[in-house]
C-alpha positions in Angstrom: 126.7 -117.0 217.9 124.3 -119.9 217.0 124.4 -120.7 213.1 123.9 -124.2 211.5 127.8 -125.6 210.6 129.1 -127.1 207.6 130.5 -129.9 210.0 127.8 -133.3 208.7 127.8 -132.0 204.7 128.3 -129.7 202.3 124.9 -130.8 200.7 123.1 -130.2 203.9 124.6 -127.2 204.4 123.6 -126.1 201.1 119.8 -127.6 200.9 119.5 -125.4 205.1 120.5 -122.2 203.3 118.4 -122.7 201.0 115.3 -123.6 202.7 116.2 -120.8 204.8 115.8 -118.3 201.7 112.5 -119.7 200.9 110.9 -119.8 204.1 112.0 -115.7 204.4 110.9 -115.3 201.1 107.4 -116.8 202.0 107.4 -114.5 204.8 107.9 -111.3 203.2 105.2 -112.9 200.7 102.6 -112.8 203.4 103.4 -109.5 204.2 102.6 -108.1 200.6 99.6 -110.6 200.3 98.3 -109.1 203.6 99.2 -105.6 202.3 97.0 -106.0 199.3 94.0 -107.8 201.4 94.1 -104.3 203.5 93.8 -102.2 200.4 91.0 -104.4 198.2 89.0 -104.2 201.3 89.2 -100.8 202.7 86.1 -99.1 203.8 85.6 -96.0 204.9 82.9 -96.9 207.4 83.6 -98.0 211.1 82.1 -101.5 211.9 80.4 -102.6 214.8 82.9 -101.8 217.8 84.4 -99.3 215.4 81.7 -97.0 216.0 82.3 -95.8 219.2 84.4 -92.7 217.7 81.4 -91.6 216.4 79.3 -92.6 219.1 81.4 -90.4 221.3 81.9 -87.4 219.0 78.1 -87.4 218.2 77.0 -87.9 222.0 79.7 -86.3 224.4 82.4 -84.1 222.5 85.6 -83.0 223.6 84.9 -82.1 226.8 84.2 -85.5 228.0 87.1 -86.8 226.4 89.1 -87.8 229.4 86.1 -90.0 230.9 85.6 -91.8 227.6 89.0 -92.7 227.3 89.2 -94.7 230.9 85.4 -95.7 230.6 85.5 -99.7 230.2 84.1 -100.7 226.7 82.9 -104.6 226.9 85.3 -104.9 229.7 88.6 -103.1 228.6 90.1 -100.6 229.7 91.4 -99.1 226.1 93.2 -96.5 227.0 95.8 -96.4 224.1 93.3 -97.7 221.4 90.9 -95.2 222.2 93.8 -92.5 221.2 94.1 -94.2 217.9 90.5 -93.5 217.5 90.6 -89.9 218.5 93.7 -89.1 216.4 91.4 -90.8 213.4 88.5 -88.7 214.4 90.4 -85.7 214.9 92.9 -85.6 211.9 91.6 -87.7 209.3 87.6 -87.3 209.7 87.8 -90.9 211.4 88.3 -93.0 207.8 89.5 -95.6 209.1 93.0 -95.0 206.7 95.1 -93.9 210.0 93.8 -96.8 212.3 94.4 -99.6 209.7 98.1 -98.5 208.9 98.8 -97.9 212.4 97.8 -101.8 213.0 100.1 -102.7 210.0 102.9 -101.1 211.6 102.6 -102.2 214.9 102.7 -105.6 213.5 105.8 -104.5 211.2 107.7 -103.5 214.9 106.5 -106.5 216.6 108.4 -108.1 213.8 111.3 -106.5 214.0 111.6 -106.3 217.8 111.3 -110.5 217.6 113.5 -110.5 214.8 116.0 -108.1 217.0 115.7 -110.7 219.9 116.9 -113.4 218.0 119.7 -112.0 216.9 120.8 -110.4 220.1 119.4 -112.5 223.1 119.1 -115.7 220.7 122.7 -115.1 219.1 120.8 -116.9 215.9 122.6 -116.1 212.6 122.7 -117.4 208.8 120.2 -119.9 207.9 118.5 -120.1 211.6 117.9 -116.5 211.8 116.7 -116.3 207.9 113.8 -119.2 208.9 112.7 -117.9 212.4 112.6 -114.6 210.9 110.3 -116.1 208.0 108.2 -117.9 209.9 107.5 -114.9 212.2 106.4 -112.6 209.4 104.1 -115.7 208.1 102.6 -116.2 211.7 102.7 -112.1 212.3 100.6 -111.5 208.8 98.6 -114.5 208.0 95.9 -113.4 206.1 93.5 -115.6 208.3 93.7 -113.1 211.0 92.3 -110.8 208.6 89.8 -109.3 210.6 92.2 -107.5 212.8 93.6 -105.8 209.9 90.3 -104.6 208.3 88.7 -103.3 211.7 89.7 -99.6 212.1 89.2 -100.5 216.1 91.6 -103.7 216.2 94.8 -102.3 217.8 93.4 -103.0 220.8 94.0 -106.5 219.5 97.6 -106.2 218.6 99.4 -104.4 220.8 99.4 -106.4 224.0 101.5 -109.3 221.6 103.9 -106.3 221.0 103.8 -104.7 224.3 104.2 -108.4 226.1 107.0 -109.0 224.1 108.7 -105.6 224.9 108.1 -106.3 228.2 109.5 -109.3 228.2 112.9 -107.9 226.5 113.5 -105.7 229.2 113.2 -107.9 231.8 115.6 -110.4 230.2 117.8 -107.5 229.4 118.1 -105.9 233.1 118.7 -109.6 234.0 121.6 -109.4 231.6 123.3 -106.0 232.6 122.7 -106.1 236.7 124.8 -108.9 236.8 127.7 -106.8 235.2 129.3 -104.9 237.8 129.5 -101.7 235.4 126.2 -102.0 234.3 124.0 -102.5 237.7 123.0 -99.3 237.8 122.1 -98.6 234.2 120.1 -101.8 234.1 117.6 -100.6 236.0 116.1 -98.7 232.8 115.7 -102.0 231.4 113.6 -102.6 234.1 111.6 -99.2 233.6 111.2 -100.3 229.7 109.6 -103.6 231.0 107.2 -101.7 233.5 106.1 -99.4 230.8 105.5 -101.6 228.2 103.6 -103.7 230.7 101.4 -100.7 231.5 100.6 -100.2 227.8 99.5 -103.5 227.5 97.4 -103.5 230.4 95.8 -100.5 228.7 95.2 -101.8 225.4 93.0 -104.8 226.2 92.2 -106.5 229.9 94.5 -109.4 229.0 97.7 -107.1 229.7 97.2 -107.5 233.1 98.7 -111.5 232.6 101.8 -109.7 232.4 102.4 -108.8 236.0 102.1 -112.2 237.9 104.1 -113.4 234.7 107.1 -110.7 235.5 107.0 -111.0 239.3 107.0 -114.8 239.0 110.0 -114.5 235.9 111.9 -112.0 238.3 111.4 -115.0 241.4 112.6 -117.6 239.1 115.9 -115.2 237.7 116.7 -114.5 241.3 116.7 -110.5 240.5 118.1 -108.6 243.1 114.7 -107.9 246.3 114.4 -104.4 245.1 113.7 -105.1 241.1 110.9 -107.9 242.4 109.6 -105.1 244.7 109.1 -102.5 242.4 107.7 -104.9 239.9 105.3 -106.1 242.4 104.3 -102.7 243.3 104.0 -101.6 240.4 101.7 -104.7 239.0 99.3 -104.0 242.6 99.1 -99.8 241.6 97.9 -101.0 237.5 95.5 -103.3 238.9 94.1 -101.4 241.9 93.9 -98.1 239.5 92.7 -100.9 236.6 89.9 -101.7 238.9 88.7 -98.5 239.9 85.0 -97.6 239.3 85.4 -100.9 236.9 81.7 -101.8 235.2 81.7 -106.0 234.8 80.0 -107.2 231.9 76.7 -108.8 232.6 77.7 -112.6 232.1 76.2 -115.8 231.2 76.2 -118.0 233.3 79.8 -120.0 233.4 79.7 -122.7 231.2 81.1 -126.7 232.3 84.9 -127.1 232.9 84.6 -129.3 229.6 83.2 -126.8 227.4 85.5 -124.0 228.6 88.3 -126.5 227.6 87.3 -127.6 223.9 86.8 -124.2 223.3 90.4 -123.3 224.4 91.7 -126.1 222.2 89.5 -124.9 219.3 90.9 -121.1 220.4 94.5 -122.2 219.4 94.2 -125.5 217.2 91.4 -123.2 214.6 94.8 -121.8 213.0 94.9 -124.8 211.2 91.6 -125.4 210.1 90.1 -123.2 207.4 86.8 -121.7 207.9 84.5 -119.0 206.7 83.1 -116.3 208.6 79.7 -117.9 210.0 81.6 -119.6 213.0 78.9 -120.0 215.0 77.4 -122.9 212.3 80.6 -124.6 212.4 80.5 -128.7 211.3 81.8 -131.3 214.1 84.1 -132.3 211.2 85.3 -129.0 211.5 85.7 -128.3 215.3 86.8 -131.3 216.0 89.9 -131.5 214.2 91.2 -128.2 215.3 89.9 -129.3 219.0 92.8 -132.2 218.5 95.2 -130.2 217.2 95.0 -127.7 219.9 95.2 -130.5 222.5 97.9 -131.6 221.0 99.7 -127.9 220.7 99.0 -127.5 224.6 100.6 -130.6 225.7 104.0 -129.7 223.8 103.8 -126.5 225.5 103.5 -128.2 229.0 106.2 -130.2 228.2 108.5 -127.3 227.1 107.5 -125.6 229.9 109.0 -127.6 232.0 112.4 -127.0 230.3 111.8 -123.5 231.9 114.2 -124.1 234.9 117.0 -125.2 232.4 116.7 -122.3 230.2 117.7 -120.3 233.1 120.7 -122.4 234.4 122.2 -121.9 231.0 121.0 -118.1 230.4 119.5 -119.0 227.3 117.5 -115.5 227.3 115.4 -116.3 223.8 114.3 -119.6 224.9 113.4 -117.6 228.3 111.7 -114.8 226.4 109.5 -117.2 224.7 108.0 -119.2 227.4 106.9 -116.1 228.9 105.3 -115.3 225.8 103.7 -118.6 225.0 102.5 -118.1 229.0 100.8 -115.5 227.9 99.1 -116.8 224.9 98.0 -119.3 226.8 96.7 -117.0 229.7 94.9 -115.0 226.9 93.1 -117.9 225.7 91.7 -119.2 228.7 90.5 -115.4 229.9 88.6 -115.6 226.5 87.4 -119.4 227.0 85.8 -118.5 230.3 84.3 -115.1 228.9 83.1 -116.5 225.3 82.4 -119.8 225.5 79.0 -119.4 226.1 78.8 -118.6 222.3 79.3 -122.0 221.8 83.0 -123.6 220.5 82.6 -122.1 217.1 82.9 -118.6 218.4 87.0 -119.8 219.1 87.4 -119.4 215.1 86.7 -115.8 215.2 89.2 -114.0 212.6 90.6 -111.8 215.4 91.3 -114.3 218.2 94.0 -116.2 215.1 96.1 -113.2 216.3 97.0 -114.7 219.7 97.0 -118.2 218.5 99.0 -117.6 215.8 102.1 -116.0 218.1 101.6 -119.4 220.3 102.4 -121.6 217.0 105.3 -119.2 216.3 106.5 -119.6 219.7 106.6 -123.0 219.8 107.9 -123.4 216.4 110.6 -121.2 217.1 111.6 -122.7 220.8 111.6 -126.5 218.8 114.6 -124.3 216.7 116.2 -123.2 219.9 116.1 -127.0 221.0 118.0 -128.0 217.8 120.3 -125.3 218.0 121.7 -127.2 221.5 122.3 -130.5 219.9 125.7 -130.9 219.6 126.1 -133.4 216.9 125.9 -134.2 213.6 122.2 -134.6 213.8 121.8 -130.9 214.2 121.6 -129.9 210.1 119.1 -132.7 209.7 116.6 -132.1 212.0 116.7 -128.5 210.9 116.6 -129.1 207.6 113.3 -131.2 208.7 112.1 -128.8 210.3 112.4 -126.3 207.5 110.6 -128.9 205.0 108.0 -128.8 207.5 107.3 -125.0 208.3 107.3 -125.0 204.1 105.0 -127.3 203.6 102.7 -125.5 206.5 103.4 -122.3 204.3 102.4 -123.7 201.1 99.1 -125.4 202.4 98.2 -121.9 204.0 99.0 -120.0 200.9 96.4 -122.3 199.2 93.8 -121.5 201.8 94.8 -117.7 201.3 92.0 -117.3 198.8 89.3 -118.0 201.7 90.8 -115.2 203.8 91.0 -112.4 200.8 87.7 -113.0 198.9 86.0 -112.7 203.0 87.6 -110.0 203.4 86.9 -108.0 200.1 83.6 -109.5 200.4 83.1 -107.6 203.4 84.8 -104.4 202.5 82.6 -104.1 199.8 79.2 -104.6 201.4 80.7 -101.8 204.3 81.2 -100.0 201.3 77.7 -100.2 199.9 76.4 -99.2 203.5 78.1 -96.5 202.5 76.9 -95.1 199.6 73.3 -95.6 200.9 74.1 -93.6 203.7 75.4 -90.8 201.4 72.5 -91.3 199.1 69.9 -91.1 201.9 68.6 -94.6 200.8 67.3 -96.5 203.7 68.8 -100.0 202.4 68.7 -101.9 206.5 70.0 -105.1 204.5 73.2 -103.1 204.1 73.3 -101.3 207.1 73.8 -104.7 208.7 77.3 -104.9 207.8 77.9 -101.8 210.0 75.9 -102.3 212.8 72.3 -102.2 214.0 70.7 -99.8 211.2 69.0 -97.5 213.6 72.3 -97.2 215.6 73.7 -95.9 212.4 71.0 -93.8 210.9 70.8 -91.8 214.4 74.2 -91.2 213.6 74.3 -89.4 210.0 72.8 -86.2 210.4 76.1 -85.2 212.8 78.7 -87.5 210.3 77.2 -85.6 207.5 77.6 -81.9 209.2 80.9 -82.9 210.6 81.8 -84.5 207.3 82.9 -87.8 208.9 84.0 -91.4 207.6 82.2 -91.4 204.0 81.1 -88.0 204.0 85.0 -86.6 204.5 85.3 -87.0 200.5 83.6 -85.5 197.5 81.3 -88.0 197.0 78.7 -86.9 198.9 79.1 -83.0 196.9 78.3 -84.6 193.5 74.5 -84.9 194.5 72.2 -82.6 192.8 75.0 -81.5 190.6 74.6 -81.4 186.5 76.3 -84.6 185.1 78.0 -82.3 182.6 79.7 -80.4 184.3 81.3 -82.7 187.1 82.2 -85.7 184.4 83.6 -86.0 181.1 81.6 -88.2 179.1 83.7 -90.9 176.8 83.1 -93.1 174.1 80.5 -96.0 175.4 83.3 -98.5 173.9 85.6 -97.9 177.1 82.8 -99.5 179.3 80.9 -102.8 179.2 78.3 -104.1 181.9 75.0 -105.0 182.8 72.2 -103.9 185.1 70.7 -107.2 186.7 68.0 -106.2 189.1 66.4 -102.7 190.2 64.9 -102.5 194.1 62.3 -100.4 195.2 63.1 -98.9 198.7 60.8 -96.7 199.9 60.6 -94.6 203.2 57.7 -92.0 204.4 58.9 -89.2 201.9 60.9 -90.6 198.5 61.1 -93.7 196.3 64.4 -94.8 196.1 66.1 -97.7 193.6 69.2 -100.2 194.9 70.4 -101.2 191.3 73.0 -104.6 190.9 75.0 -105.5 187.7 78.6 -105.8 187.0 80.7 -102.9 184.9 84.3 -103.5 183.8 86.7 -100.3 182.4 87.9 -101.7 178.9 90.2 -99.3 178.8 92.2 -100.2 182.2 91.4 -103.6 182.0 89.9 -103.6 185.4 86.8 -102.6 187.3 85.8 -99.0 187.3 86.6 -96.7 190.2 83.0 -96.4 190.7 79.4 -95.6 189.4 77.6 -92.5 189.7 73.8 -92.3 188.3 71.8 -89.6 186.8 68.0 -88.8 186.2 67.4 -85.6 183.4 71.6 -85.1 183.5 71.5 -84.2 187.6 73.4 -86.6 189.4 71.3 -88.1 192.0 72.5 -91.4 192.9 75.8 -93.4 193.2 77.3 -96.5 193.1 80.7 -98.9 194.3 82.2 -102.0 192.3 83.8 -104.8 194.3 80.9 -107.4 194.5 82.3 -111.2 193.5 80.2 -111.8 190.1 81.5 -114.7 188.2 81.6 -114.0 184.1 81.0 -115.8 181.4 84.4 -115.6 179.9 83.5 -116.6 176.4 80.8 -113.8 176.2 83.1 -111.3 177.7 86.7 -112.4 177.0 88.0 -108.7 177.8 86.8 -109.5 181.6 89.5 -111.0 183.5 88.2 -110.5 187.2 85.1 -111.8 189.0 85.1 -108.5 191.4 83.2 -106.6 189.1 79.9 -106.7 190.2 78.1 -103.3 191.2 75.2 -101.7 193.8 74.3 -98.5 193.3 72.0 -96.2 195.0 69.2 -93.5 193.1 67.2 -91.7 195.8 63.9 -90.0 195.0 62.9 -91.5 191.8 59.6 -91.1 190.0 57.4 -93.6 188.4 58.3 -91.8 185.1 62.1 -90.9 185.4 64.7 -92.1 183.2 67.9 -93.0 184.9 71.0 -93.5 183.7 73.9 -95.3 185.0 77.6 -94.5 184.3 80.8 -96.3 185.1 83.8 -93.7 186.3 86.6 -95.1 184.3 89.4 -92.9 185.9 88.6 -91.4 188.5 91.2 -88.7 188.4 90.3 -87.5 185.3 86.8 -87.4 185.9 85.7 -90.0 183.1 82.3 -91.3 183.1 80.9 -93.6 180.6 77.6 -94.5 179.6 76.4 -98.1 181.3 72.9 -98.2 180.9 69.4 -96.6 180.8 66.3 -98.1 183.1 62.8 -97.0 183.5 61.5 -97.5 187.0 58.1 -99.9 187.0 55.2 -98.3 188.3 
């Protein structure tokens, strides 16, 4: 078992554990913070890639389900991903719910299995276990990667990290039990475990096929016995022949300079410490070029750690193998993506979603430094942990000051998909909206069958209160549960109605928190509605009772006339059916 000793101090000893405590305590931090940033920013509606459930429910139907599920989209083969999709579209009227908890818990296993190596292939107890284990639930839920955990269509994003690294395990672990005389022939399911897993990656997202050279070569270099390199080999030509099959390339740019390819594969991994918003493709040179350094600078430790590779093996040091195979295949992802992407220029490297691969490279590395300590037999050892540990808190600290970046994107976002929503219900042609989605006419073609099939935002009951008498859906309470303000009305007009996109801000005095929504009425009949989520800084001296700047409103009034009289009400509690009175407003000529 490796765990720090007493031997150089009690004090040390003491300040270790307790570092230890905090850095798993940060962890599990990130987790919840990510947890919330999930649930603040839920949408119903798919975006962008997201919409190919739809696409293919609308346009090709069960029948043709097998040929959509092995039909390359932007050059993967999503096999897997596309049955998240279909189990969202066919059990849970594709709201995106199912899809974003599945990606929470497949980065809750990948957790656990690393945490699980540790332990068993890394022998790491105590105060070494306790930090690695922190620092991979920090690295594993960093809110910066948020836009794989608000994408319904992401899992194709995380599970080849959690298929690689099950791969990976079994390998190591058929290395382990072949060379027990007892256990040769019961290793060799270790050995199916890594082939499998290595299959589901390579069916999740193109990158998955890395893992074959990086097996065959891993089994060459562990010596494995002629027929476990064999079948691995085999097995890696069959996925890639079948991969390849029928296979539609993407219609590429032309390649860009060696140079370019290589700042944007430094930007790729050294962006995870360099906070940005979402425009990343109007980044500053003050911005890109620090993270270009830092990811220069993160390469060339892992070149020199890789060539520790030979020693890891002479002294079976199976974590410190497992993670050089993984930081191989980091690395491997990154330069597939610089040669395919960086024609978008080097900004396109701080995309949300690619943080997910860059931020298992810094954990890698991080946590193969801690292997190195754990082999220095001296006095030196508690020190340079405890360093170490001062260091991955401080990195912790700084991000969870940055966090705010990540979560008000992220909500921003989730509202204005939620928006898109409510205009799509309301039949109000708002394209500004529809952009967060995806190309507006893409998405109008789309809701006559979402609204017959009762898809995404038209699964709820939201879309039944149209045309219905206020009165009788809503009770009405006292207009001191309520405050707000209407700000701006917005004509939107089509060929056959006159619609109105209405902004303000509405908090529930009552719950002390924004209402659950809006719902608008013209003569008592409900005929519009509205969400709340928009950031809309108050005056907190006019409205002390207002203690969040997410209260901001748009709501949606389709087929108004010159002379109606609408009215807007906050819902206050949404289980109960509570509506109170916002405001009135009488459309200008």
């Amino acid at each position: 078992m490796l765990e720090i000793p007493s031997a150089g101090g009690g004090v040390l000893s003491l300040a270790t554990n307790t570092l230890s405590y905090l850095i798993l305590a940060c962890g599990i931090a990130t987790i919840v913070v990510t947890a919330y940033l999930v649930l603040v920013s839920y949408s119903k509606l798919p975006a962008w890639d997201g919409w190919i459930q739809i696409d293919f429910a609308a346009s090709e139907g069960p029948s043709h389900t097998l040929d959509w599920l092995w039909h390359p989209d932007n050059g993967h083969r999503m096999v897997i991903p596309n049955l998240f999709l279909l189990a969202d579209l066919r059990w849970f009227h594709a709201t995106q719910a199912f899809l974003l908890a599945s990606i929470f818990v497949i980065q809750l296993l990948h957790l656990w299995l690393l945490g699980w190596s540790m332990r068993v292939l890394g022998e790491w107890r105590g105060a070494l276990w306790r930090t690695g284990f922190g620092l991979t639930a920090f690295c594993l839920f960093c809110p910066s990667q948020r836009g794989n955990f608000v994408w319904g269509i992401a899992t194709c994003f995380v599970l080849p990290g959690l298929f690689a690294t099950l791969s990976f395990i079994g390998l190591l672990l058929y290395w382990m039990r072949s060379r027990e005389y007892y256990g040769r022939w019961a290793s060799w399911k270790y050995l199916v475990l890594s082939i499998a897993a290595a299959l589901g990656a390579t069916y999740s997202l193109s990158n998955g096929n890395l893992l074959w050279p990086l097996l065959v070569a891993a089994a060459l270099l562990l010596r494995l016995r002629i027929a476990a390199v064999l079948t691995l080999a085999v097995s890696g030509i069959v996925s890639t022949t079948v991969y390849l099959y029928n296979y539609i390339r993407l219609s590429s740019a032309p390649l860009e300079m060696p140079v370019t390819v290589c700042k944007y594969l430094a930007a790729y991994f050294g962006s995870s410490f360099v906070p940005t918003t979402d425009d990343v493709l109007h980044l500053s040179q003050s911005t890109i070029r620090p993270a270009e350094l830092v990811g220069i600078a993160g390469l060339l430790v892992f070149s020199l750690l890789l060539m520790r590779l030979p020693s890891y093996i002479r002294s079976r040091r199976f974590f410190s193998i497992q993670l050089v195979l993984t930081l191989l295949f980091c690395v491997g992802t990154g330069v597939l993506t610089a040669w395919g992407r960086s024609s978008f220029g080097v900004g396109h490297a701080f995309s949300s979603r690619y943080q997910t691969v860059a931020l298992v490279f810094w954990c890698c590395m991080a946590l193969l430094l801690l292997c190195e300590i754990t082999f220095w037999r001296s006095r030196g050892q508690n020190v340079a942990l405890l360093s170490s540990q001062v260091l991955l808190l401080g990195i912790m600290l700084v991000a969870a000051y940055w966090a705010r970046t990540p979560l008000t994107m992220a909500r921003f976002g989730g509202f204005h998909l939620n928006a898109a929503g409510v205009a799509l219900i309301t039949d109000v042609p708002d394209v500004d909206e529809f952009y967060w989605t995806d190309y507006p006419n893409h998405v109008l073609s789309l809701v006559p069958y979402m609204r017959s099939a009762r898809l995404s935002v038209f699964s709820g009951s939201e879309p039944d209160l149209l045309g219905e008498p206020l009165s009788s859906e809503f009770n009405l309470t006292s207009t001191k549960d309520c405050t707000g303000k209407v700000e701006s009305t917005t004509v939107i007009a089509n060929d056959s109605q006159r619609s109105l996109r209405i902004k303000g801000w509405a908090w529930d005095n009552k719950d002390g928190r924004p209402p659950a929504e809006l719902v608008i009425a013209t003569d008592g009949i409900i005929t519009g509605l509205g969400v709340v989520g928009d950031f809309r800084p108050i005056n907190r001296e006019t409205n002390p009772a207002v203690t969040s700047n997410f209260s901001g409103f748009i709501g949606y009034v389709r087929d108004v006339q010159k002379s109606s009289t609408v009215e807007v009400y906050a819902v206050t509690r949404k289980g109960k059916k509570s509506a109170c009175y916002l405001a009135t407003l009488v459309p200008s000529p």
